[in-house]
N, C-alpha and C positions, 0 to 999 in steps of 0.2 A: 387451530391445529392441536390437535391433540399430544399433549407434551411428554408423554410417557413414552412414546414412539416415535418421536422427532430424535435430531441429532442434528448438530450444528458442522460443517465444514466448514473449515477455511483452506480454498483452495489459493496453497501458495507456501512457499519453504521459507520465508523470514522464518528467522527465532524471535525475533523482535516483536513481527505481528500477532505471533501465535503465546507470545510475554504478557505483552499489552492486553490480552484478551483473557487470558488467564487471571490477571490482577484485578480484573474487573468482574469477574464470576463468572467466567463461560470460557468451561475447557471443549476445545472443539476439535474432530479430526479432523489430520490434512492430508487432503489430496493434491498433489502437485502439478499441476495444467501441462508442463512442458511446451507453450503454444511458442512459436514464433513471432517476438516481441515485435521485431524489427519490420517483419511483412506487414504486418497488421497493423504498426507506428506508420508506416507508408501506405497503407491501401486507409488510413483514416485520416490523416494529414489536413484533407480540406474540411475536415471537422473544426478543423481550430488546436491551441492545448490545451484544453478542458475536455474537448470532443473526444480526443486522440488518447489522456489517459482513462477516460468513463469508458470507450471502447476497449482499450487493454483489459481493464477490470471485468468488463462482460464477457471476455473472449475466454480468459483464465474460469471463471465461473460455470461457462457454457461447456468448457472443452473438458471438465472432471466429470459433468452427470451421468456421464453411461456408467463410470468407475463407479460412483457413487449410490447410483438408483443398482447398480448390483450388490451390495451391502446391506444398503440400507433406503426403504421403498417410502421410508417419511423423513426430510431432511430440509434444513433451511442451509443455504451454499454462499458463502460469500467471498466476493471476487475483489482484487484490491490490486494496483497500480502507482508509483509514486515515481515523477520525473520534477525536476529542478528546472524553471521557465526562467531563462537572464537571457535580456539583448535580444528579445523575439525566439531564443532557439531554445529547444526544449533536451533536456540534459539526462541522461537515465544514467546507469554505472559505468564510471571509465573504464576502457576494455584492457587499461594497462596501466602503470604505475607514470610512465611518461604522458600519459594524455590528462591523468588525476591529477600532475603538476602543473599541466599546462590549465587545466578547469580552476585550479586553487588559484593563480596567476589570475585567470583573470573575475572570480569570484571576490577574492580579499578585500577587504573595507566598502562592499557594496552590499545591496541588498538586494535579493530574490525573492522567485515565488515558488514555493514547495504546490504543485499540483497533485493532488490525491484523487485517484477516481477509483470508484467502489461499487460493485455491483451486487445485488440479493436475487438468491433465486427461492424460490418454497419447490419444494418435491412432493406430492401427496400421492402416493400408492404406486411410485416411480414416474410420474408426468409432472413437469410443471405447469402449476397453476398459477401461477403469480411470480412477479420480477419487477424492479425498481433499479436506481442506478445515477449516480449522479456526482459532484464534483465537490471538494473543500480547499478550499488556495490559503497559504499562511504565507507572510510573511519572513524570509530570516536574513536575519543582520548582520552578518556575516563581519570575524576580526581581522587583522594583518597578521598573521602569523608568520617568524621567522623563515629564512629558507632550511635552517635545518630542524625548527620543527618540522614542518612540512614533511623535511625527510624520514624524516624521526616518525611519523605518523602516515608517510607510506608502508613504511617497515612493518607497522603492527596488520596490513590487509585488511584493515575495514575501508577505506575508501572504495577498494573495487566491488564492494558488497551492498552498496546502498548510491542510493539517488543521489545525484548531484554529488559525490565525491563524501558524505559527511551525514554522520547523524547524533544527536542530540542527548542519546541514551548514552555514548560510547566517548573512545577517544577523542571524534569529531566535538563533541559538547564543550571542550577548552577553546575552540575558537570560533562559537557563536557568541555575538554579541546580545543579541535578544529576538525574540518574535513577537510576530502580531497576528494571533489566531490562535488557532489550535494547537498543543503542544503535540497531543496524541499525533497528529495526523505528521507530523513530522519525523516521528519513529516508524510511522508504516501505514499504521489505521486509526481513523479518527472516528471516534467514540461515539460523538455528536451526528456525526454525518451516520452510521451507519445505524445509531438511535432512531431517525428519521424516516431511514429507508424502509425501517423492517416494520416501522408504524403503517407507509405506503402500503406495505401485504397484511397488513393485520395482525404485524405478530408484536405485543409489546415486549422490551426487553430482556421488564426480569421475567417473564418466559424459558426463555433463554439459561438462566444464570442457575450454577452448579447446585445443587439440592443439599441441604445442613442434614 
């Protein structure tokens, strides 16, 4: 790919993922998917939940390119998904402050699986030529936090913003105990995995990363 005409997307409105990607040399536009999470968590379901977030991550990827190949006709697009897997059931953002409490309940002194799925698209001359896509499971180990942190830490509105009730960069990071994996991928996007993927299309990294 030719890098002078390329442009990186990240299709997706975290500030987290688009932190995370930034810290690591690659400032990228975002385009925001708008897909419907919940249709498409239901029409992939018997994928499994590895299946079910790498399809979320394709669908957010696939459903910017018209936005995108209208801008910009050489682009690498990357799609990104993160749901919380405890007790067989897979956990995405609680829809409300009462369901965050009920998730924290029964989250507290256990450990989960952070599911990450991430999908690459390449764009050459407005077509895709190339796509990859795949999954990173982390570990996190979750503390007992009191009932009025909890409360204290619905107040501030990040639990209804992120996976599983909590995230690692933020308030949530006072009551993880530890992971096992990847840290990145627990903020949004993991680093490693989408290292990989873009290797899958040809494209290496530091390709990618901002220009001194």
């Amino acid at each position: 790919m030719n890098r002078a005409r390329s442009t990186t997307v990240l299709a997706s409105a975290s500030p987290a993922r688009l932190a995370v990607l930034r810290a690591a040399g690659i400032d990228p536009v975002v385009f925001v998917s708008g897909v419907d999470e919940p249709a498409i968590e239901a029409a992939s379901s018997h994928l499994g939940p590895a299946g079910t977030v790498t399809a979320l991550a394709a669908a957010k990827a696939q459903a910017v390119v018209a936005a995108v190949t209208a801008q910009h006709r050489d682009a690498v697009v990357i799609g990104c998904d993160s749901m919380l897997l405890l007790d067989g059931r897979l956990r995405g953002k609680p829809a409300d402050d009462a369901q965050a409490r009920r998730e924290w309940a029964e989250m507290s002194g256990r450990t989960g699986d952070l599911l990450t799925g991430h999908a690459v698209l390449v764009l050459t001359d407005g077509r895709i030529t190339a796509r990859a896509s795949g999954h990173e499971r982390t570990g996190i180990r979750f503390g007992t936090p009191t009932p009025d942190e909890i409360t204290a830490y619905l107040a501030t509105g990040e639990p209804l913003q992120v996976a599983g009730g909590l995230t690692i960069d933020g308030y949530g990071g006072w009551f993880v105990e530890g992971i096992d994996g990847d840290h990145s991928s627990v903020i949004g996007i993991s680093l490693p995995l989408t290292r990989r993927l873009l290797a899958d299309v040809g494209i290496p990294v530091t390709d990618l990363w901002r220009r001194h």
